[in-house]
PDB file of the backbone (N, CA, C, O) and the ligand in Angstrom, with CONECT records:
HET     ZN  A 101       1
ATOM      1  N   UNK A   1     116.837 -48.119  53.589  1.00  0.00           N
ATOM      2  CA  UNK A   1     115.539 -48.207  54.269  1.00  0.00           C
ATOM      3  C   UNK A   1     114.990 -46.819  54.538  1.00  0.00           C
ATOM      4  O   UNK A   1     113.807 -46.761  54.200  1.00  0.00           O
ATOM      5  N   UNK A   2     115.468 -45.657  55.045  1.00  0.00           N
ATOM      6  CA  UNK A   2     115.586 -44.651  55.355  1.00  0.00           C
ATOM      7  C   UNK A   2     115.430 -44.277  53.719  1.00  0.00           C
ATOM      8  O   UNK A   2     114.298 -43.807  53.831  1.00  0.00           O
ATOM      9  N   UNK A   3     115.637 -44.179  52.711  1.00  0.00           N
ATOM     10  CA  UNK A   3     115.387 -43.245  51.603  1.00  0.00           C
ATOM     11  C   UNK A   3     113.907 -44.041  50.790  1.00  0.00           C
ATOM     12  O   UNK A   3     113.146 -43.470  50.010  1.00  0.00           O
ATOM     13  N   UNK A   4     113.839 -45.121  51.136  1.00  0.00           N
ATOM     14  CA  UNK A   4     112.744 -45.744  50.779  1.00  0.00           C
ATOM     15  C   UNK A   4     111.364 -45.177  51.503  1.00  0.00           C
ATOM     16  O   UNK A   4     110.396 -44.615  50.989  1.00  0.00           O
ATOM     17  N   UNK A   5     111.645 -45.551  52.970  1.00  0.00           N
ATOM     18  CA  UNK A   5     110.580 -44.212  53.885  1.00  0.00           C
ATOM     19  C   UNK A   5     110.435 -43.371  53.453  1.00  0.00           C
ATOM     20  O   UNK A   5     109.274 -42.970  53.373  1.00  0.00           O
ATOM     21  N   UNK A   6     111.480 -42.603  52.921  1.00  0.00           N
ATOM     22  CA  UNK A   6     111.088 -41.411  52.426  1.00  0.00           C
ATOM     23  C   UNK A   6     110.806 -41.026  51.300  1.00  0.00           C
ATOM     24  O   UNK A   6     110.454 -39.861  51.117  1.00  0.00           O
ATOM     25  N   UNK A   7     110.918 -42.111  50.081  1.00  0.00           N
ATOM     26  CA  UNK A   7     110.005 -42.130  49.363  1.00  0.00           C
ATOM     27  C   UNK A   7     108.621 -42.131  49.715  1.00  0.00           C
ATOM     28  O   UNK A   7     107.944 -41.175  49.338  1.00  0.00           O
ATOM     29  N   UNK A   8     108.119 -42.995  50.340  1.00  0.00           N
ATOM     30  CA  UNK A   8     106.608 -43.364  50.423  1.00  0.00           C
ATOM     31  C   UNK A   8     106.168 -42.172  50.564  1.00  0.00           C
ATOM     32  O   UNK A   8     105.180 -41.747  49.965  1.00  0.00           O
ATOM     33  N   UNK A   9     107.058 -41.324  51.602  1.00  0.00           N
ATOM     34  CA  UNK A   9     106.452 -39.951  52.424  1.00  0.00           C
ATOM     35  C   UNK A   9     106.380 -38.974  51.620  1.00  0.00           C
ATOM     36  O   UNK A   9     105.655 -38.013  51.881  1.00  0.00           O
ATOM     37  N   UNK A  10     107.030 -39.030  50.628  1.00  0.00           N
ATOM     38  CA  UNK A  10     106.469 -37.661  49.534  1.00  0.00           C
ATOM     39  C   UNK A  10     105.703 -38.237  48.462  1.00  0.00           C
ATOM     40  O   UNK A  10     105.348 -37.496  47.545  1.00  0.00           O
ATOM     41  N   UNK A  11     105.410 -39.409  48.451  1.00  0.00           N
ATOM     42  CA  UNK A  11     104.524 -39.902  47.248  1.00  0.00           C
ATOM     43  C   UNK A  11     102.622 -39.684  48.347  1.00  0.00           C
ATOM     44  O   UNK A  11     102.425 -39.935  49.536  1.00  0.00           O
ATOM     45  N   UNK A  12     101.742 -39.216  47.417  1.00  0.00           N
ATOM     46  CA  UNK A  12     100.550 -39.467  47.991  1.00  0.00           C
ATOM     47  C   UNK A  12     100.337 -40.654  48.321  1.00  0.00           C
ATOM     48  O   UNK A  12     100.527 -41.511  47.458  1.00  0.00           O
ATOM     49  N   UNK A  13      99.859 -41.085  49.727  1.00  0.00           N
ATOM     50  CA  UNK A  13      99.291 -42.562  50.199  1.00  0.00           C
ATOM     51  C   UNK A  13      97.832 -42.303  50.442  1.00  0.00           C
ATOM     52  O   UNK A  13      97.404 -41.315  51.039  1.00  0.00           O
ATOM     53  N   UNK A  14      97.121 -43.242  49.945  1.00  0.00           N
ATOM     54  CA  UNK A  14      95.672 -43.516  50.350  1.00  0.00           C
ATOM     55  C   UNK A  14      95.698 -44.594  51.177  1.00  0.00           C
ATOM     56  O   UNK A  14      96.393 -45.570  50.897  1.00  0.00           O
ATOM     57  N   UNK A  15      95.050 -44.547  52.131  1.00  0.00           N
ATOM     58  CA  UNK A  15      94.843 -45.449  53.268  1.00  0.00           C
ATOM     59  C   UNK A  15      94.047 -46.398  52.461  1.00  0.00           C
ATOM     60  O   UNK A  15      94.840 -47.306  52.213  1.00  0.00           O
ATOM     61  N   UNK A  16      92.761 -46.720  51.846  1.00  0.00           N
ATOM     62  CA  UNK A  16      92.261 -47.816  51.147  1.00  0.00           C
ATOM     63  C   UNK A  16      92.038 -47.713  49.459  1.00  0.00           C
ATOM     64  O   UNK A  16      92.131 -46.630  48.881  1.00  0.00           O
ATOM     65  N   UNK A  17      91.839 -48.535  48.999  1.00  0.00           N
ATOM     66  CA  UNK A  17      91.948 -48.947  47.293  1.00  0.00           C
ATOM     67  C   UNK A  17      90.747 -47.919  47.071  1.00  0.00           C
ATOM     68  O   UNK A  17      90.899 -47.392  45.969  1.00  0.00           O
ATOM     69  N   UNK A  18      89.829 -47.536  47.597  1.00  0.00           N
ATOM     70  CA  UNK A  18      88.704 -47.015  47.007  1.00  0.00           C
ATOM     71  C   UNK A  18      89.143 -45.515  46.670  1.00  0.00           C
ATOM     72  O   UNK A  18      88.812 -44.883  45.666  1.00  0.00           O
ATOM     73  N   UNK A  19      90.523 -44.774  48.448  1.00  0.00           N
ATOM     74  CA  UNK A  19      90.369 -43.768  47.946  1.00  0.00           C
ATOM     75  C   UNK A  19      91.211 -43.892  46.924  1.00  0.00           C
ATOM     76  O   UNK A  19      91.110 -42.860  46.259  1.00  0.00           O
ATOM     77  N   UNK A  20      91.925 -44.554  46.489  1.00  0.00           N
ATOM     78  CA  UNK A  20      93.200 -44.335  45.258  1.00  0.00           C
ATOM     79  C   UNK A  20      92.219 -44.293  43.917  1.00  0.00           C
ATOM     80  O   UNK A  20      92.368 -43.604  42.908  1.00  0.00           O
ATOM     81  N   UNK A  21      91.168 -45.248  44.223  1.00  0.00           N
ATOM     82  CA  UNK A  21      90.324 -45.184  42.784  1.00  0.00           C
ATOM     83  C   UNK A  21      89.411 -44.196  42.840  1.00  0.00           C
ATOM     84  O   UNK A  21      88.413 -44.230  42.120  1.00  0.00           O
ATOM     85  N   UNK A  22      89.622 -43.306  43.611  1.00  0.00           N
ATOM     86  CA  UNK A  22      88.571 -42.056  43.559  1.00  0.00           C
ATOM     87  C   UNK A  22      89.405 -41.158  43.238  1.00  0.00           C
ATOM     88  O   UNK A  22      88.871 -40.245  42.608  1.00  0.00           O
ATOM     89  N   UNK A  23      91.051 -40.975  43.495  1.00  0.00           N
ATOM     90  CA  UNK A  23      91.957 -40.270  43.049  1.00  0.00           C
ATOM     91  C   UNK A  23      92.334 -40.565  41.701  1.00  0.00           C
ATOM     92  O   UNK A  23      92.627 -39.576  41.030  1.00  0.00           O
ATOM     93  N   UNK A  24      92.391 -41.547  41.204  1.00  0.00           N
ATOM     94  CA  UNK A  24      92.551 -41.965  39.479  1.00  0.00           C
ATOM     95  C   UNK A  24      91.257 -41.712  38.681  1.00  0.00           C
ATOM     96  O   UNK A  24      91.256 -41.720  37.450  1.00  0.00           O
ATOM     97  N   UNK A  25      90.410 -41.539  39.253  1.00  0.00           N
ATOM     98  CA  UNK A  25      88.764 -41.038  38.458  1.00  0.00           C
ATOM     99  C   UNK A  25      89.047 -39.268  38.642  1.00  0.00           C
ATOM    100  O   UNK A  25      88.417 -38.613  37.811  1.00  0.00           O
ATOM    101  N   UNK A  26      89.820 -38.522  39.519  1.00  0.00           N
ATOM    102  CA  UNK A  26      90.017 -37.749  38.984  1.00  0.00           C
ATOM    103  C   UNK A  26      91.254 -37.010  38.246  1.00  0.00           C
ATOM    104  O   UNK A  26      91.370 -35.915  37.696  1.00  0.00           O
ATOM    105  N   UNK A  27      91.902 -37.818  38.421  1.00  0.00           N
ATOM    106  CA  UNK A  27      93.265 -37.374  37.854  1.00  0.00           C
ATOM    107  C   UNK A  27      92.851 -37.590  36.144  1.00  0.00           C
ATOM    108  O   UNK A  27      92.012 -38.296  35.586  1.00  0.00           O
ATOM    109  N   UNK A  28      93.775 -36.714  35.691  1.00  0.00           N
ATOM    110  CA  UNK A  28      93.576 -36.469  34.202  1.00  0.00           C
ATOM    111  C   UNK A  28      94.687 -37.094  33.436  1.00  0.00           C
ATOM    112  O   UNK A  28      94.783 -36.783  32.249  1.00  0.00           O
ATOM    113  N   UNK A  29      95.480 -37.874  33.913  1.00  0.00           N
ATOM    114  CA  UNK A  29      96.320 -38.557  33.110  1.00  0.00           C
ATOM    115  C   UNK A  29      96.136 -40.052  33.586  1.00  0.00           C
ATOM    116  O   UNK A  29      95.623 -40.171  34.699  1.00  0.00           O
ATOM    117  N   UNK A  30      96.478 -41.225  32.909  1.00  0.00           N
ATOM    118  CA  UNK A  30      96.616 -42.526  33.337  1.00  0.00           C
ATOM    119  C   UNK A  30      97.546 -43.068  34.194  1.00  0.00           C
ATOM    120  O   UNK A  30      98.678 -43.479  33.941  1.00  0.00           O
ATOM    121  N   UNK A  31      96.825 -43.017  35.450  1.00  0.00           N
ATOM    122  CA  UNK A  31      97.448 -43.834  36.638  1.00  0.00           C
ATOM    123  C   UNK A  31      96.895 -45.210  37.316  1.00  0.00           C
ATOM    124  O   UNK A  31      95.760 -45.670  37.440  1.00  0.00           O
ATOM    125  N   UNK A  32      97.964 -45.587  37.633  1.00  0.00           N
ATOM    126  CA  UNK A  32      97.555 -47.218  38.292  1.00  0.00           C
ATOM    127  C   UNK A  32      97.424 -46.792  39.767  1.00  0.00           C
ATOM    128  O   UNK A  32      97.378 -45.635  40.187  1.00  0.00           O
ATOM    129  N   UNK A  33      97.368 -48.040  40.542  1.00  0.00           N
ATOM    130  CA  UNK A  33      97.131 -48.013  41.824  1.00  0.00           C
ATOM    131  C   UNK A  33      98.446 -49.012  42.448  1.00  0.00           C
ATOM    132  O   UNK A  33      99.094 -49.664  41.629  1.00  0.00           O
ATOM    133  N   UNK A  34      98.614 -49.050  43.155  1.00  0.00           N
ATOM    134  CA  UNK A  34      99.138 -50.084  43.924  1.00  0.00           C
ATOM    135  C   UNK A  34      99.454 -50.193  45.522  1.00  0.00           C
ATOM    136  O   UNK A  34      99.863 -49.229  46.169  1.00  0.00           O
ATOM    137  N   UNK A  35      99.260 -51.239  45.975  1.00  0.00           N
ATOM    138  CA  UNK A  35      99.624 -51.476  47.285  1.00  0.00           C
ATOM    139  C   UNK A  35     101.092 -51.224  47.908  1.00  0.00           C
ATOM    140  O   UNK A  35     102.050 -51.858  47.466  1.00  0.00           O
ATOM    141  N   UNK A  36     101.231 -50.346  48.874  1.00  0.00           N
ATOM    142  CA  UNK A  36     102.611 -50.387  48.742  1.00  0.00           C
ATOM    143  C   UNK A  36     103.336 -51.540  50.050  1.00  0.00           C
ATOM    144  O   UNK A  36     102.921 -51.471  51.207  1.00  0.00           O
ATOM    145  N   UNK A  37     104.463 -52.570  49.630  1.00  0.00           N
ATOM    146  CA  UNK A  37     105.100 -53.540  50.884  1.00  0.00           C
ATOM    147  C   UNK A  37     105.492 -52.877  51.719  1.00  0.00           C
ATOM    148  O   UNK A  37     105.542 -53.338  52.859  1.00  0.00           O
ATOM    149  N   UNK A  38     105.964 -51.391  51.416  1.00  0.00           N
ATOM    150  CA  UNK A  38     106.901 -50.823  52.840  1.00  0.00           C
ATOM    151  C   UNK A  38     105.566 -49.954  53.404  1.00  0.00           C
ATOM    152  O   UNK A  38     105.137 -50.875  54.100  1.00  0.00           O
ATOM    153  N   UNK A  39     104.829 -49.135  53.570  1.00  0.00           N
ATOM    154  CA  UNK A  39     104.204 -48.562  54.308  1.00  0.00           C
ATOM    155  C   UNK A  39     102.726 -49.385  54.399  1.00  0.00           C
ATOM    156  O   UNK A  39     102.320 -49.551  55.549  1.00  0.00           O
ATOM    157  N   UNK A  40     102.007 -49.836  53.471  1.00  0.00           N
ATOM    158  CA  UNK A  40     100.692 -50.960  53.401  1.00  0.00           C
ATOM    159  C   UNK A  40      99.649 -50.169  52.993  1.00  0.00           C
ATOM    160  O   UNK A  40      98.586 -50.746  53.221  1.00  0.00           O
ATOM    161  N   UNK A  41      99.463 -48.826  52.359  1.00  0.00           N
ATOM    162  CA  UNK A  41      98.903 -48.394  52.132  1.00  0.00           C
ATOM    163  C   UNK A  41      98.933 -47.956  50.552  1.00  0.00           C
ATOM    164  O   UNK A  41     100.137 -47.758  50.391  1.00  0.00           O
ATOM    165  N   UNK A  42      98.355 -47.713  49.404  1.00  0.00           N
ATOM    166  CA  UNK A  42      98.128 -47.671  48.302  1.00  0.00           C
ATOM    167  C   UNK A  42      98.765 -46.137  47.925  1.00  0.00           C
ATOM    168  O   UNK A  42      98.482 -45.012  48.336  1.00  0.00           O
ATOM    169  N   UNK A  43      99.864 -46.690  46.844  1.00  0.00           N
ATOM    170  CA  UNK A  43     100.347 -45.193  45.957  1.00  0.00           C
ATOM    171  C   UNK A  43      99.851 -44.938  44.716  1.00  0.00           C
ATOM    172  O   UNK A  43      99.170 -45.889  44.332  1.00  0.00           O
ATOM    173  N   UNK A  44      99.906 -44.120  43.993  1.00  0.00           N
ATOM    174  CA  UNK A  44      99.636 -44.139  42.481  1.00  0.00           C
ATOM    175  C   UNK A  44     100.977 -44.335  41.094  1.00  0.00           C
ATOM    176  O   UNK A  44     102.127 -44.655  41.394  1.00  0.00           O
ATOM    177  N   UNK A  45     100.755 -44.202  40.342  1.00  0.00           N
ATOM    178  CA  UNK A  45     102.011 -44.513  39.502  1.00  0.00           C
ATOM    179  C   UNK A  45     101.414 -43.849  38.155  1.00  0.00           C
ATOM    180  O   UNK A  45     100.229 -43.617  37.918  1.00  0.00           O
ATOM    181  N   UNK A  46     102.453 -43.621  37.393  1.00  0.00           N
ATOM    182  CA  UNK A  46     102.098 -43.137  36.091  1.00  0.00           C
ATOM    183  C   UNK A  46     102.614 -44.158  35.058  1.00  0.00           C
ATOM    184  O   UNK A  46     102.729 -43.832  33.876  1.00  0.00           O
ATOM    185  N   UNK A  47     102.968 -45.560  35.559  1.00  0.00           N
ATOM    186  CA  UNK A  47     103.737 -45.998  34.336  1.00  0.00           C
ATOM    187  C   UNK A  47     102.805 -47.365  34.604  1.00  0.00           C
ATOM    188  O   UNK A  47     102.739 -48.100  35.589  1.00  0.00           O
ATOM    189  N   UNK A  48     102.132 -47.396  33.352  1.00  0.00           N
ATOM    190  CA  UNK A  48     100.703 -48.382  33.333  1.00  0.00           C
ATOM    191  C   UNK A  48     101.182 -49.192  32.368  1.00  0.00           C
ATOM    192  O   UNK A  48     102.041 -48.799  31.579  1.00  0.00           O
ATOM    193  N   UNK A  49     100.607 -50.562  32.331  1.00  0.00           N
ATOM    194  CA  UNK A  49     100.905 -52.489  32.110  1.00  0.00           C
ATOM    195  C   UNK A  49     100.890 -51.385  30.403  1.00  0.00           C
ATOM    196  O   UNK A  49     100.128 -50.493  30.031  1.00  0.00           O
ATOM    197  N   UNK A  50     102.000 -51.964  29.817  1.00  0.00           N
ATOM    198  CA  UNK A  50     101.615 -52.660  28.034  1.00  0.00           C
ATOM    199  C   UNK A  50     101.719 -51.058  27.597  1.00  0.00           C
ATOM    200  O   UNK A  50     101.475 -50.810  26.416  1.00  0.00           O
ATOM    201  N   UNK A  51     101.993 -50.189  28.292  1.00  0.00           N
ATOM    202  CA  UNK A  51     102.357 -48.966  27.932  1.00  0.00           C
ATOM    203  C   UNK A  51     104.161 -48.535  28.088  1.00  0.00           C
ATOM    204  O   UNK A  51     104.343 -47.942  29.152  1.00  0.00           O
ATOM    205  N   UNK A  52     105.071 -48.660  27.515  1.00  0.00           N
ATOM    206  CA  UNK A  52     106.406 -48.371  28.068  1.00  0.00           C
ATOM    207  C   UNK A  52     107.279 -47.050  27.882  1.00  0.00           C
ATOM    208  O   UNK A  52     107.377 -46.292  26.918  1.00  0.00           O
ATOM    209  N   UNK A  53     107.830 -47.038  29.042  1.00  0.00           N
ATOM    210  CA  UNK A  53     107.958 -45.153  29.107  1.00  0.00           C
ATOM    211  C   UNK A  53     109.931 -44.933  29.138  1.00  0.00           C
ATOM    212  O   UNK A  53     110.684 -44.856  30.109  1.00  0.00           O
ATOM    213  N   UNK A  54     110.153 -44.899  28.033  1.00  0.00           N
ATOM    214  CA  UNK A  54     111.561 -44.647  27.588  1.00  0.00           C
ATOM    215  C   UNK A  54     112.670 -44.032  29.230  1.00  0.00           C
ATOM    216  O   UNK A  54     112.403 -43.082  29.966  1.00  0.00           O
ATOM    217  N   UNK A  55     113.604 -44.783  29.306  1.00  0.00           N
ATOM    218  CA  UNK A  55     113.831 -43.928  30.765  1.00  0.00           C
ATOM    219  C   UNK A  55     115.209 -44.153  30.332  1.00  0.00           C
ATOM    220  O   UNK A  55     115.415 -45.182  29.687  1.00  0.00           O
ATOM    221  N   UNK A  56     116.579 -43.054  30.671  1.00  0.00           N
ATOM    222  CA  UNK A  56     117.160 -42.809  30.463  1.00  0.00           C
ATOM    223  C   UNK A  56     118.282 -43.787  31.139  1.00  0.00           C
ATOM    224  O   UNK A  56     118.234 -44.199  32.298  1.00  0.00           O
ATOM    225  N   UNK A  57     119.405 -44.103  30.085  1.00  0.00           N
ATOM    226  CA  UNK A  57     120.485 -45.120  31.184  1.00  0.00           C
ATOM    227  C   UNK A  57     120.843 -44.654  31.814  1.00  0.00           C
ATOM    228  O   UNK A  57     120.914 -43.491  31.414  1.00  0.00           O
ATOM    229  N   UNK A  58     121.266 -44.759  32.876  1.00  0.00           N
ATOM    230  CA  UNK A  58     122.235 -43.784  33.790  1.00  0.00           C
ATOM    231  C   UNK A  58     123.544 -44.618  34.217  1.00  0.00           C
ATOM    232  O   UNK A  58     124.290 -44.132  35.067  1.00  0.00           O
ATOM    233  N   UNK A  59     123.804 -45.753  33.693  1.00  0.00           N
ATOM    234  CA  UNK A  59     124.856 -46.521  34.085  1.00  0.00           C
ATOM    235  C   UNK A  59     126.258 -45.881  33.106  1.00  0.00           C
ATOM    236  O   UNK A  59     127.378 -46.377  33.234  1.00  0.00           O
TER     237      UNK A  59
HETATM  238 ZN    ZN A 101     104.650 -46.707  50.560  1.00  0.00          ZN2+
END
């Protein structure tokens, strides 16, 4: 719970959808939006629907 908090806390949060879509109109690479369950406020992401981004096993 505690490393999850602290995720949220170094990821940018926008308090509403508009500012996240004013932050993806300027960002220069393709980002999504999303709502986040643990804090309720909107993060961004770089890994967008129908696009898949090779990620390394670590198991
Ligand atoms: Zn969050």
């Amino acid at each position: 719970m505690v490393l999850t908090l602290s995720i949220c806390a170094k990821k940018a949060r926008y308090v509403s959808e508009a500012d996240a879509l004013l932050a993806i109109a300027k960002a220069t690479i393709t980002l999504r939006h999303y709502a986040c369950d643990r804090c309720g406020e909107f993060h961004l992401t770089s890994r967008t629907k129908g696009k898949r981004i090779a990620r390394p096993v670590t198991d």
